[in-house]
Jmol script that loads the backbone (N, CA, C; Angstrom):
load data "model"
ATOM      1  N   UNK A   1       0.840  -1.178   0.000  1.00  0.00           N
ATOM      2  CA  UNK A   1       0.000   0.000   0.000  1.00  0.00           C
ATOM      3  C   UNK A   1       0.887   1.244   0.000  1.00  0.00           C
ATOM      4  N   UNK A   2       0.524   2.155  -0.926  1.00  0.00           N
ATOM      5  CA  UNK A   2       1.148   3.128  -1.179  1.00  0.00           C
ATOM      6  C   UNK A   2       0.949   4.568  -0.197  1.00  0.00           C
ATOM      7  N   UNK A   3       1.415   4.838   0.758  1.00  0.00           N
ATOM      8  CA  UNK A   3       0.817   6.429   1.292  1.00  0.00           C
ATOM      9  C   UNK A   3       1.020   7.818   0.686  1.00  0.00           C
ATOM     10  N   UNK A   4      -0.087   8.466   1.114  1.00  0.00           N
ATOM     11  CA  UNK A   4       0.104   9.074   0.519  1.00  0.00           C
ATOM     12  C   UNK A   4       0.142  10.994   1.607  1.00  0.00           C
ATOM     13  N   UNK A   5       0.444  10.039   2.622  1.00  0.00           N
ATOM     14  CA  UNK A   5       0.969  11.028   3.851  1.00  0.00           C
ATOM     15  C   UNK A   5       2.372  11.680   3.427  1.00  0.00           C
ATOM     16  N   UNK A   6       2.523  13.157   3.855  1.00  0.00           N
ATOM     17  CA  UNK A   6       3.475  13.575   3.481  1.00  0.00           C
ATOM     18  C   UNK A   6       5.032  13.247   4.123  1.00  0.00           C
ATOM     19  N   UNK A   7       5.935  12.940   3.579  1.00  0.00           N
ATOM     20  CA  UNK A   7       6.727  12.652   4.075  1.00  0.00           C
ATOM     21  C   UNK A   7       8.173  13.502   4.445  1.00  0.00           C
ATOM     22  N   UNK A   8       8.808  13.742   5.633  1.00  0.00           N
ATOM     23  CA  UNK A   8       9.468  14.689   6.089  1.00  0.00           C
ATOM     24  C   UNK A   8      10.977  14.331   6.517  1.00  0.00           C
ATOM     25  N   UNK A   9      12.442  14.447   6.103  1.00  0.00           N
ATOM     26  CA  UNK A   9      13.244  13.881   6.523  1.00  0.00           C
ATOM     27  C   UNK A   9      13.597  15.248   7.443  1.00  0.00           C
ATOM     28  N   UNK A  10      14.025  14.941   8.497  1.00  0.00           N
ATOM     29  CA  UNK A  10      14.278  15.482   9.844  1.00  0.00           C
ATOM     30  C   UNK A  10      16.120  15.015   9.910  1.00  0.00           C
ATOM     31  N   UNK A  11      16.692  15.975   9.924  1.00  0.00           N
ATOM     32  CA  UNK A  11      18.484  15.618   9.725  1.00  0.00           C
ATOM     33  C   UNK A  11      19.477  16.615  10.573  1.00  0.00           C
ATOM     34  N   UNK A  12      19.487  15.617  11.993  1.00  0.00           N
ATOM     35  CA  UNK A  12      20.495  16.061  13.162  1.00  0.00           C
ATOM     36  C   UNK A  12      21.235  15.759  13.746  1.00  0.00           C
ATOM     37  N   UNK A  13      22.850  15.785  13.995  1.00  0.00           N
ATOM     38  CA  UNK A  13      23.114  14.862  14.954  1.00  0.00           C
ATOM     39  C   UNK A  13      22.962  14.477  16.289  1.00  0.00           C
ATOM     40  N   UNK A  14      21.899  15.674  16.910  1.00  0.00           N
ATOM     41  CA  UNK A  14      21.225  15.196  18.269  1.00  0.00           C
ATOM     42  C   UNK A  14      20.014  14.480  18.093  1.00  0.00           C
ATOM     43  N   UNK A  15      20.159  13.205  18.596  1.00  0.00           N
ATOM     44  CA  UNK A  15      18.559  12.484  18.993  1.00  0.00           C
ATOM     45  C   UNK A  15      17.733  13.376  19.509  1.00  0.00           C
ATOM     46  N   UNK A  16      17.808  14.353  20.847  1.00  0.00           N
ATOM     47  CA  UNK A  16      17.130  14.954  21.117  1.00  0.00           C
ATOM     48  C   UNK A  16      16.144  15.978  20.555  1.00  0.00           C
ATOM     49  N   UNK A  17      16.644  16.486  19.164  1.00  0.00           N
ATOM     50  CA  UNK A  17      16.439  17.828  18.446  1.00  0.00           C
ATOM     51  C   UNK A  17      15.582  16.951  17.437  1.00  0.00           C
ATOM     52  N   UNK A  18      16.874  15.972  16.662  1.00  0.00           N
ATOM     53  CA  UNK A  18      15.033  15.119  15.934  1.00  0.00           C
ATOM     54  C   UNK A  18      14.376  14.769  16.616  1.00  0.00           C
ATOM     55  N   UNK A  19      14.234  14.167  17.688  1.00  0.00           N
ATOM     56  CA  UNK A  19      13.015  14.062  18.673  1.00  0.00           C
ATOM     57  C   UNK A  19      11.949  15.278  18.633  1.00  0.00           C
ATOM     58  N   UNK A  20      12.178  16.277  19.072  1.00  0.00           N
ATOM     59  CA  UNK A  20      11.831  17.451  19.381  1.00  0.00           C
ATOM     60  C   UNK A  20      11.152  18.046  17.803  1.00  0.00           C
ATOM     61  N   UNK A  21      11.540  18.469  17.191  1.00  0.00           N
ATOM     62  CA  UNK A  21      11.531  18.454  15.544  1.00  0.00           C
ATOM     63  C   UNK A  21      10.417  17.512  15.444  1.00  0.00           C
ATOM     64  N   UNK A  22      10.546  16.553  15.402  1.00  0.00           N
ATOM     65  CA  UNK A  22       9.619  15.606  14.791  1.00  0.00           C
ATOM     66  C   UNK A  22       8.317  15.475  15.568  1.00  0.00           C
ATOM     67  N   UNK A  23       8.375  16.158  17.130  1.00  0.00           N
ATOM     68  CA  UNK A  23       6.426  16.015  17.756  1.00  0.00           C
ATOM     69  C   UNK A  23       6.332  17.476  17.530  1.00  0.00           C
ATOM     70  N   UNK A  24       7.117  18.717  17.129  1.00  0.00           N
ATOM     71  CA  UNK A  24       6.201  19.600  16.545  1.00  0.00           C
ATOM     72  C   UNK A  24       5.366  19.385  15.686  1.00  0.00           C
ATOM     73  N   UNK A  25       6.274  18.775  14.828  1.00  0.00           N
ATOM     74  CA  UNK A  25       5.704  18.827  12.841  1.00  0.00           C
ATOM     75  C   UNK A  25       4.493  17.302  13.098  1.00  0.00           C
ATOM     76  N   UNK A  26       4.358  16.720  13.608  1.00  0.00           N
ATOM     77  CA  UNK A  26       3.345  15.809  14.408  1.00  0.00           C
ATOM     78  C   UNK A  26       2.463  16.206  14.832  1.00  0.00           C
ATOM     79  N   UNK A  27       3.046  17.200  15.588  1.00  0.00           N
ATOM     80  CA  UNK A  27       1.881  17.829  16.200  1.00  0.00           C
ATOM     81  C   UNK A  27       0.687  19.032  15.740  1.00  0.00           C
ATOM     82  N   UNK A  28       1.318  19.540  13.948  1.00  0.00           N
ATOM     83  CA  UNK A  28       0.751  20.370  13.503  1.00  0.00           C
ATOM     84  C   UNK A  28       0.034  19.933  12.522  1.00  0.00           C
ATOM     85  N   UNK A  29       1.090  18.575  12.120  1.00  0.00           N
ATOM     86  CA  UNK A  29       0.439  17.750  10.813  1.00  0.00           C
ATOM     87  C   UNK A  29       0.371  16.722  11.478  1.00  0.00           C
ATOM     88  N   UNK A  30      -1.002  16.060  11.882  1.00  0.00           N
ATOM     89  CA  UNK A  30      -0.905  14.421  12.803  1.00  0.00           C
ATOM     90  C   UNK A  30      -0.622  13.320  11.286  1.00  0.00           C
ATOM     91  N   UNK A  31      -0.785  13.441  10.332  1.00  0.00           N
ATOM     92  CA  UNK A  31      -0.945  12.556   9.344  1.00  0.00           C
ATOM     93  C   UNK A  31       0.486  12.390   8.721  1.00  0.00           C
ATOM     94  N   UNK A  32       1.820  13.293   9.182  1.00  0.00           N
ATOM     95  CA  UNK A  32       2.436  13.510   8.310  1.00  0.00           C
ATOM     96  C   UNK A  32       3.630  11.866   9.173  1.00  0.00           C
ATOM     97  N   UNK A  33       4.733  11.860   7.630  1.00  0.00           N
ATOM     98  CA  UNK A  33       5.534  10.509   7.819  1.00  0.00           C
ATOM     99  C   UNK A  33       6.918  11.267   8.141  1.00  0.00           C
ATOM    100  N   UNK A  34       7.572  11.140   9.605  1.00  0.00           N
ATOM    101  CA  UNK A  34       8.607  11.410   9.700  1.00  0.00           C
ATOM    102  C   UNK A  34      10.001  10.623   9.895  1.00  0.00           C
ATOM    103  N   UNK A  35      10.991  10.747   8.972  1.00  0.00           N
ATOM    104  CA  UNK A  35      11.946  10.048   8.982  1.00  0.00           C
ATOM    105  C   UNK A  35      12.698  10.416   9.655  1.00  0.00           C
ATOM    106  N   UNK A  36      13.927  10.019  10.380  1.00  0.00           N
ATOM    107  CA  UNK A  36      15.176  11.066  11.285  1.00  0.00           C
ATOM    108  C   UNK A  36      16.681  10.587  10.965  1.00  0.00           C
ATOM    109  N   UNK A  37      17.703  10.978  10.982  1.00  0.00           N
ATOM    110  CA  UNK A  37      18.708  10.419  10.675  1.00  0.00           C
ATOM    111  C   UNK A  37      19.709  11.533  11.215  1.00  0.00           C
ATOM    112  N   UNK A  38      20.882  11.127  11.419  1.00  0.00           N
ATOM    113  CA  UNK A  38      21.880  11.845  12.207  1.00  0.00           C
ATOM    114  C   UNK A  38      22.716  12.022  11.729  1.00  0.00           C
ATOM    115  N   UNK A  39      23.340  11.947  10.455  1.00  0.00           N
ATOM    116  CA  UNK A  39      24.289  12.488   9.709  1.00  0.00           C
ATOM    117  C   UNK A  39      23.980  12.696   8.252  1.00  0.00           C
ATOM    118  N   UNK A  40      25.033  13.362   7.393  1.00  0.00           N
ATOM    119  CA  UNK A  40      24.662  14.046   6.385  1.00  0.00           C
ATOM    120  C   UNK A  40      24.617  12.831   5.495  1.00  0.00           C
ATOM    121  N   UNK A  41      25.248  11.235   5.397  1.00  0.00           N
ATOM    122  CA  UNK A  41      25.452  10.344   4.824  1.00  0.00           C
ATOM    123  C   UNK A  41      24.066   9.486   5.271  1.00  0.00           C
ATOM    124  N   UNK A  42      23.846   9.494   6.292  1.00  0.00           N
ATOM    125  CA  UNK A  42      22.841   8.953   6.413  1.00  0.00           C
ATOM    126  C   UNK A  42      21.228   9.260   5.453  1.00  0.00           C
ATOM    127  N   UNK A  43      21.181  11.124   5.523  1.00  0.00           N
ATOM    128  CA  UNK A  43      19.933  11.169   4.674  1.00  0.00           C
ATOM    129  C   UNK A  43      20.283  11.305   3.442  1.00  0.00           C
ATOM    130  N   UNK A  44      21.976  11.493   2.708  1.00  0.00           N
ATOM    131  CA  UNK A  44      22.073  11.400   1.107  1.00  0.00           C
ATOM    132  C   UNK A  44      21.630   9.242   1.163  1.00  0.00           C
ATOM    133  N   UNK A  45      21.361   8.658   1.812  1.00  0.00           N
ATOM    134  CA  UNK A  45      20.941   7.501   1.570  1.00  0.00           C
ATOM    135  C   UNK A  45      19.489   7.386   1.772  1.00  0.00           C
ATOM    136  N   UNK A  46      19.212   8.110   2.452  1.00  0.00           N
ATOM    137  CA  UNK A  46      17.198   8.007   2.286  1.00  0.00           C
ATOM    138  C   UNK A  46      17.234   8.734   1.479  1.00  0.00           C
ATOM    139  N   UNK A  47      17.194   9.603   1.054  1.00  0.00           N
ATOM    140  CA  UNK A  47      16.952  11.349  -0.125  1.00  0.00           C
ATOM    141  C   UNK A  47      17.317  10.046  -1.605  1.00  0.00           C
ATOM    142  N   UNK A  48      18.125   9.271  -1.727  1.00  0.00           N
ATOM    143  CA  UNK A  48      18.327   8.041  -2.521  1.00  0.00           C
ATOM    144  C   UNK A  48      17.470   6.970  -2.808  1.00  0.00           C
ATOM    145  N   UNK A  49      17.560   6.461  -1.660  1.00  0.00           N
ATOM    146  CA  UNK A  49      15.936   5.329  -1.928  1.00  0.00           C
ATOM    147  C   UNK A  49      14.519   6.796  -1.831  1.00  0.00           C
ATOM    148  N   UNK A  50      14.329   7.508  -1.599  1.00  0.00           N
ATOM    149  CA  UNK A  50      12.965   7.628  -1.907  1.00  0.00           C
ATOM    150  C   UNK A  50      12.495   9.099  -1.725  1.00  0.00           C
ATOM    151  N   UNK A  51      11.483   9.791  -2.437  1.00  0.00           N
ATOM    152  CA  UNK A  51      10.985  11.062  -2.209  1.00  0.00           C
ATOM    153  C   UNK A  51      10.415  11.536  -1.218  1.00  0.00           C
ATOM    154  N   UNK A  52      11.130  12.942  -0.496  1.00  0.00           N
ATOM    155  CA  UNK A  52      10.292  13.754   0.974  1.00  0.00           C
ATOM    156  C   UNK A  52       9.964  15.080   0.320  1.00  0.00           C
ATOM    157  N   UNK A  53       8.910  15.491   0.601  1.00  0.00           N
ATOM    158  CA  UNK A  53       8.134  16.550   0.501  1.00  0.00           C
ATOM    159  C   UNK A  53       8.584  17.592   1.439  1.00  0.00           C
ATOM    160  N   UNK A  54       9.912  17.485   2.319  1.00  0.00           N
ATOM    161  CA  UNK A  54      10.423  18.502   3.314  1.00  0.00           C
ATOM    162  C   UNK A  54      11.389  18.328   3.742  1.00  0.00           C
ATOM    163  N   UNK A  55      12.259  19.323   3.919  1.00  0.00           N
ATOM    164  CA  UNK A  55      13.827  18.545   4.664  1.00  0.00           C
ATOM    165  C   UNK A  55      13.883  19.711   5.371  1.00  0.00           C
ATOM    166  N   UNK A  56      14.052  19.297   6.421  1.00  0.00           N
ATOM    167  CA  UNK A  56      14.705  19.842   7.416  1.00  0.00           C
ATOM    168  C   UNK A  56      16.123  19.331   7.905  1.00  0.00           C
ATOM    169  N   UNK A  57      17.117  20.170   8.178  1.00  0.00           N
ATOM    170  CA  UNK A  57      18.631  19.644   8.311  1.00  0.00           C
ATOM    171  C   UNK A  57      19.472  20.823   9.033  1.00  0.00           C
ATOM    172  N   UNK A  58      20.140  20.221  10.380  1.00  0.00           N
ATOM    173  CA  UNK A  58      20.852  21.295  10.907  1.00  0.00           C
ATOM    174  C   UNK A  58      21.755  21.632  10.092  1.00  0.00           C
ATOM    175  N   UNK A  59      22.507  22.861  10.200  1.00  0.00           N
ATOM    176  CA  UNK A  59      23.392  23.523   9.817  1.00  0.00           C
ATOM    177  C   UNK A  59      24.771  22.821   9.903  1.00  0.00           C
ATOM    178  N   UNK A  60      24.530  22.426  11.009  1.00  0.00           N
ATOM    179  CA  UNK A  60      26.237  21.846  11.536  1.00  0.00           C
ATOM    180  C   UNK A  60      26.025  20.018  11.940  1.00  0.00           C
ATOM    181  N   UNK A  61      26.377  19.320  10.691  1.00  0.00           N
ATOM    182  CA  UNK A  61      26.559  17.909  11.305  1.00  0.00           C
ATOM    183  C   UNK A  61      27.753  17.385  11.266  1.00  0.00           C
ATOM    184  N   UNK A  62      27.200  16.311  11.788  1.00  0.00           N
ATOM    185  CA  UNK A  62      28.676  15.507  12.329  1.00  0.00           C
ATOM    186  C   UNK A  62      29.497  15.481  11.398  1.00  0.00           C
ATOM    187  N   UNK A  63      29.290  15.029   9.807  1.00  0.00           N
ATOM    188  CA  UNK A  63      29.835  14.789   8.720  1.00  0.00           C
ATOM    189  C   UNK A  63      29.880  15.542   7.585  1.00  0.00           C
ATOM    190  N   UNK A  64      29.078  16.582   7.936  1.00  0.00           N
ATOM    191  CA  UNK A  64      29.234  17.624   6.335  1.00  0.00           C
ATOM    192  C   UNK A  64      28.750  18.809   6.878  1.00  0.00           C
ATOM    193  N   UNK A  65      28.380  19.767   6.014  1.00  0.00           N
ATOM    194  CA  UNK A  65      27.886  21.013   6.509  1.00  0.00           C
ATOM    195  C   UNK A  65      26.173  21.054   6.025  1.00  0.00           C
ATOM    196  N   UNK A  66      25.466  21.459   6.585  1.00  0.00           N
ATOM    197  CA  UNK A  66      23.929  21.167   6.111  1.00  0.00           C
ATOM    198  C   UNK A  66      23.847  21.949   4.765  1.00  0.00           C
ATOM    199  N   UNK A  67      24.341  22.826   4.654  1.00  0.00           N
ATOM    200  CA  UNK A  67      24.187  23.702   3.519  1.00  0.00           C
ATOM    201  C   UNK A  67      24.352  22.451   2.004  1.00  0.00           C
ATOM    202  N   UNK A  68      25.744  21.565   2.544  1.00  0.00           N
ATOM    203  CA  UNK A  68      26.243  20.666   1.230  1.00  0.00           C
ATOM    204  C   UNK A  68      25.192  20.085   1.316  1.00  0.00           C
ATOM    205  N   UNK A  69      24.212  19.752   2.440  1.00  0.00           N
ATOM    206  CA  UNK A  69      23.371  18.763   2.269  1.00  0.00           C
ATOM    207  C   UNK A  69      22.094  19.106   1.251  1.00  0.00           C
ATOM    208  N   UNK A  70      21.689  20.480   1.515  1.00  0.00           N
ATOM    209  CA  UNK A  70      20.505  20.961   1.002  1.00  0.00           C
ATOM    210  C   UNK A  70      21.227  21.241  -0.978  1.00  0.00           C
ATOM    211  N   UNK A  71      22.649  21.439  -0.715  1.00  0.00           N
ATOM    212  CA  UNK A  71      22.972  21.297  -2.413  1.00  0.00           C
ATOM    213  C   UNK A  71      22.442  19.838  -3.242  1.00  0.00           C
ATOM    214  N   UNK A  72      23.000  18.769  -2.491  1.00  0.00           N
ATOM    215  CA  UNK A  72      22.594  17.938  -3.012  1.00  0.00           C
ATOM    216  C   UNK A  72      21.215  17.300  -3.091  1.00  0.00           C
ATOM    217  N   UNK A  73      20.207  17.731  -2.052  1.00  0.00           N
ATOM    218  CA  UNK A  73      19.054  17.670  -2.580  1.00  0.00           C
ATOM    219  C   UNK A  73      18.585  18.520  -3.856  1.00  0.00           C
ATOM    220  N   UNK A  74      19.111  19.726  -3.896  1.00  0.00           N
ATOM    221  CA  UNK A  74      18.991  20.350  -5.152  1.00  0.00           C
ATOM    222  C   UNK A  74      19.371  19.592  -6.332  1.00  0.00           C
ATOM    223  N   UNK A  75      19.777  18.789  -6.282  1.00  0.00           N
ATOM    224  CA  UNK A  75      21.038  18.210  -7.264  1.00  0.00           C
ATOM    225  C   UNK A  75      19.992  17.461  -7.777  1.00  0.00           C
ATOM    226  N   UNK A  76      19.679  16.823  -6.882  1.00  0.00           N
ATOM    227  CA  UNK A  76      18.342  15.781  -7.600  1.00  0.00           C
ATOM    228  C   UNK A  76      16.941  15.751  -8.090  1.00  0.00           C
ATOM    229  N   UNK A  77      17.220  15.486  -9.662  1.00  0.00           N
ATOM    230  CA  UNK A  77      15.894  15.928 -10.453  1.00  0.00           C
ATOM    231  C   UNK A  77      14.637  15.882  -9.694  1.00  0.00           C
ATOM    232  N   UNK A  78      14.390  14.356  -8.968  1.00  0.00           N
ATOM    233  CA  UNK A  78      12.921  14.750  -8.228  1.00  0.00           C
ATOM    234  C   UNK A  78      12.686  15.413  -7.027  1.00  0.00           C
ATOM    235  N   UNK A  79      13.798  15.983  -6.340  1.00  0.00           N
ATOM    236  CA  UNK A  79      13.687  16.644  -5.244  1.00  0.00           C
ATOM    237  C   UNK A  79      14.032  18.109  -5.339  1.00  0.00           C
ATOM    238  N   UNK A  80      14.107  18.589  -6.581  1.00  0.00           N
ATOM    239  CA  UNK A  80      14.976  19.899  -6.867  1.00  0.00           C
ATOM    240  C   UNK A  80      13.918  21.344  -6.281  1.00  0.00           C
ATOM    241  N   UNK A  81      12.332  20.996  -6.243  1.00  0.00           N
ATOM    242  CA  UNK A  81      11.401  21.773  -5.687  1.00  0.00           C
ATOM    243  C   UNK A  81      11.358  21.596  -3.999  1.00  0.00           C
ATOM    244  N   UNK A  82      11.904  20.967  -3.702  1.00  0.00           N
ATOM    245  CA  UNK A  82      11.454  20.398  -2.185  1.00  0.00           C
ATOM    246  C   UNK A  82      11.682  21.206  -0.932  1.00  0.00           C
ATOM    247  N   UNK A  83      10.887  21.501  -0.437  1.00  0.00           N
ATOM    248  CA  UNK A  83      11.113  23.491   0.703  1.00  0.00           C
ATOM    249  C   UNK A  83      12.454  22.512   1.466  1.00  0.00           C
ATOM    250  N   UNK A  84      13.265  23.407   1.873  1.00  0.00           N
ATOM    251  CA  UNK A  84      14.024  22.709   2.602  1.00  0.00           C
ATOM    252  C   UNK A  84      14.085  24.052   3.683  1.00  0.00           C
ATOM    253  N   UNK A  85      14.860  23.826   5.417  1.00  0.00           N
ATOM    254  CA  UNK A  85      15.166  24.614   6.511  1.00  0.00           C
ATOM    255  C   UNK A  85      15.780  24.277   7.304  1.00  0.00           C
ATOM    256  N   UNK A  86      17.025  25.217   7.006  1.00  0.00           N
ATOM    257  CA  UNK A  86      18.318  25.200   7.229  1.00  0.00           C
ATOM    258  C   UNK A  86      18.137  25.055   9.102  1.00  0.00           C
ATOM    259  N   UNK A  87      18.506  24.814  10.286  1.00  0.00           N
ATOM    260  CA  UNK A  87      18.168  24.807  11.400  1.00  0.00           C
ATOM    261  C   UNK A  87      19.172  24.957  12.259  1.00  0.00           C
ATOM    262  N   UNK A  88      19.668  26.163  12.445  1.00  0.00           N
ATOM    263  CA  UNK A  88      21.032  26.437  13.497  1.00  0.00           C
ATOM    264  C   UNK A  88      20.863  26.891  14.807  1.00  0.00           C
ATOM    265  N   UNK A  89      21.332  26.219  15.832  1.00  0.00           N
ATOM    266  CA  UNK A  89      21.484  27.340  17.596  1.00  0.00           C
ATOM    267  C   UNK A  89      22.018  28.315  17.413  1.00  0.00           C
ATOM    268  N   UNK A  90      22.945  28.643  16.494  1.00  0.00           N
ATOM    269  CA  UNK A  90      24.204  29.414  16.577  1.00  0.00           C
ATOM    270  C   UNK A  90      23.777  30.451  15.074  1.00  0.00           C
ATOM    271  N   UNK A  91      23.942  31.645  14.849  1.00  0.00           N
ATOM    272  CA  UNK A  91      24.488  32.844  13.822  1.00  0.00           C
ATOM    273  C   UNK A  91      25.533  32.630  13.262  1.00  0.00           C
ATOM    274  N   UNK A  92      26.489  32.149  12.496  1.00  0.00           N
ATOM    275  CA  UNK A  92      27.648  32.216  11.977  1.00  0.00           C
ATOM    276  C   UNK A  92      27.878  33.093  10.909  1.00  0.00           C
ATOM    277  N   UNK A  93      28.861  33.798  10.413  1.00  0.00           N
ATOM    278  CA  UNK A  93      29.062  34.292   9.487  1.00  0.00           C
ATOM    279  C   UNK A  93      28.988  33.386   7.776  1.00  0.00           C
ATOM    280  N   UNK A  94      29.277  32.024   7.888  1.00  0.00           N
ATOM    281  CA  UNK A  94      28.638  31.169   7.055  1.00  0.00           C
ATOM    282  C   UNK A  94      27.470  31.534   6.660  1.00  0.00           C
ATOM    283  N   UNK A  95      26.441  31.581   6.970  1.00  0.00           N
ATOM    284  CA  UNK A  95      25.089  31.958   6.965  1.00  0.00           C
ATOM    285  C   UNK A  95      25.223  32.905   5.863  1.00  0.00           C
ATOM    286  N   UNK A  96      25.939  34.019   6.284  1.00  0.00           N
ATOM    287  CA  UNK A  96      26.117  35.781   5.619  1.00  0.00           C
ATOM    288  C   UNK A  96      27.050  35.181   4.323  1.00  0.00           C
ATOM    289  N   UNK A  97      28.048  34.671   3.896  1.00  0.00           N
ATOM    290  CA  UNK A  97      29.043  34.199   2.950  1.00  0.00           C
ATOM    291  C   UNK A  97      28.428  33.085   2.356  1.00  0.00           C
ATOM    292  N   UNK A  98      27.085  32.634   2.488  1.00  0.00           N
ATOM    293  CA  UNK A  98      26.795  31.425   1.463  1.00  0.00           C
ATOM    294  C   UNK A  98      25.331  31.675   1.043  1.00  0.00           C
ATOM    295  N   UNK A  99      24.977  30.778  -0.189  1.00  0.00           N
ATOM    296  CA  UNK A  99      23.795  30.775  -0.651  1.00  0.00           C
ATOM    297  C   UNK A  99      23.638  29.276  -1.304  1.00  0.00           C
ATOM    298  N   UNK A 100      22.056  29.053  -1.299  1.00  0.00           N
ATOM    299  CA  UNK A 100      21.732  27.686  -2.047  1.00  0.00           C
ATOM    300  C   UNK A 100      22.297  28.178  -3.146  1.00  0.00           C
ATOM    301  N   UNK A 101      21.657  28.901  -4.047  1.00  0.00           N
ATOM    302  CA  UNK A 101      21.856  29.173  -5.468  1.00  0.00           C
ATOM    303  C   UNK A 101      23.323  29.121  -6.243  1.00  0.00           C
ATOM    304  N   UNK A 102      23.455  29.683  -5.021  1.00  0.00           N
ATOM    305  CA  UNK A 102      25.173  29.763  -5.634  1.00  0.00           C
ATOM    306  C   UNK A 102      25.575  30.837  -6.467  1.00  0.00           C
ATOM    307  N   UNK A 103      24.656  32.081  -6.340  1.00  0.00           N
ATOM    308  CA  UNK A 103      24.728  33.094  -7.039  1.00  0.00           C
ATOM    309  C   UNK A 103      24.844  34.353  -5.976  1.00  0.00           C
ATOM    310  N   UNK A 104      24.322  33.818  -4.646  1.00  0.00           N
ATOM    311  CA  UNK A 104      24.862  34.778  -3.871  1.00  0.00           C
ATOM    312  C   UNK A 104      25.881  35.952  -3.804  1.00  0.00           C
ATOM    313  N   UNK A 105      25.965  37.011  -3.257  1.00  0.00           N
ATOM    314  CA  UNK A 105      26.754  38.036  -3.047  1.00  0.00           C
ATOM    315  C   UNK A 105      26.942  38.263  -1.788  1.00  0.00           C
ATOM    316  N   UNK A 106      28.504  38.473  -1.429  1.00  0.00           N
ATOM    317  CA  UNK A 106      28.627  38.248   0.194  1.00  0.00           C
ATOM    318  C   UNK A 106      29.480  39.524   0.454  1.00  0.00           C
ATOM    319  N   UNK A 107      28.703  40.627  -0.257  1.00  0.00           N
ATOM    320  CA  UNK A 107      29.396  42.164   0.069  1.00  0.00           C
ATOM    321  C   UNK A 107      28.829  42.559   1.548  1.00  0.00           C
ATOM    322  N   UNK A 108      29.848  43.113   1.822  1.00  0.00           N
ATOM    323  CA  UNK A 108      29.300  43.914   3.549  1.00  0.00           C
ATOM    324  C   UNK A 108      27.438  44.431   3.245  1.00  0.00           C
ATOM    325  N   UNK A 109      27.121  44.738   1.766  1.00  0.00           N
ATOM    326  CA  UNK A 109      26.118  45.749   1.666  1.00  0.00           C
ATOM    327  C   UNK A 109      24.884  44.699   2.394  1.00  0.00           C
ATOM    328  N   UNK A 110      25.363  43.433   1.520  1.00  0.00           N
ATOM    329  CA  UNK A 110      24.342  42.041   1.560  1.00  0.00           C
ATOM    330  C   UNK A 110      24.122  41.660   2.984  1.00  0.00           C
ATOM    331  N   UNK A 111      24.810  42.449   3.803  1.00  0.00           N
ATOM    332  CA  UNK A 111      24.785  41.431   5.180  1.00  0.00           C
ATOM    333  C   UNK A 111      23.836  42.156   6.617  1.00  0.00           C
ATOM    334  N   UNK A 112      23.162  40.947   7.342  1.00  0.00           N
ATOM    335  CA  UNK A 112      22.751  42.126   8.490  1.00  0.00           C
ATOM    336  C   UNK A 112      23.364  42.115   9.451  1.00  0.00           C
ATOM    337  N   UNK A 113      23.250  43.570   9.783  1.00  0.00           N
ATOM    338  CA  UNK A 113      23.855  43.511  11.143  1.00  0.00           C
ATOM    339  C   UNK A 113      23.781  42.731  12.628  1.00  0.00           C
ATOM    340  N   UNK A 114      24.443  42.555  12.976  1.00  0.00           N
ATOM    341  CA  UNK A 114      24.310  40.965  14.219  1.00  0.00           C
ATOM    342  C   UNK A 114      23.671  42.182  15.336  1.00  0.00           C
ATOM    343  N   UNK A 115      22.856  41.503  15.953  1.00  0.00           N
ATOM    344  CA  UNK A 115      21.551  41.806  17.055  1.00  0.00           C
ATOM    345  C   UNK A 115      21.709  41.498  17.989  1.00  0.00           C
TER     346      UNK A 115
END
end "model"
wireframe off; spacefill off
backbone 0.3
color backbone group
């Protein structure tokens, strides 16, 4: 049987945070399918076997940087629309010096001021 519940990969290296992560989005969508995985190798192997309608992925994992992660979902023809959110504790200047697109501009003009 095929579902047709939406499906959400959740990508952290704290158990706690996909934990947490995953009974919000539960809790807003009861119907929705959440996957979790703790490194960046781990969800380029689900994002592989099969299509999510959402990615969520910290910024900083154990094994890559989330940003490479959300490139390579771009990368892939059936996931190239797929909302993705980037999820950091921390502000880094990374943030200000990068873009999905890759067309970004990382002039002082482009940047905000830290708060």
């Amino acid at each position: 049987m095929v579902s047709t519940s939406p499906r959400v990969l959740v990508v952290d290296g704290s158990r706690v945070v996909r934990q947490l992560l995953t009974r919000v989005l539960q809790a807003e969508v009861p119907e929705i399918e959440t996957v979790g995985c703790g490194s960046g190798a781990d969800a380029r192997r689900l994002l592989d076997d099969g299509v999510f309608d959402f990615v969520t992925t910290a910024l900083r994992l154990p094994d890559m940087d989330g940003l490479e992660l959300a490139h390579y979902v771009r990368a892939s023809p059936a996931q190239t629309y797929v909302p993705i959110v980037v999820v950091s504790g921390d502000v880094d200047d990374r943030l200000h010096r990068r873009s999905l697109g890759g067309k970004g501009d990382s002039t002082e003009s482009n940047r905000r001021p830290h708060t």
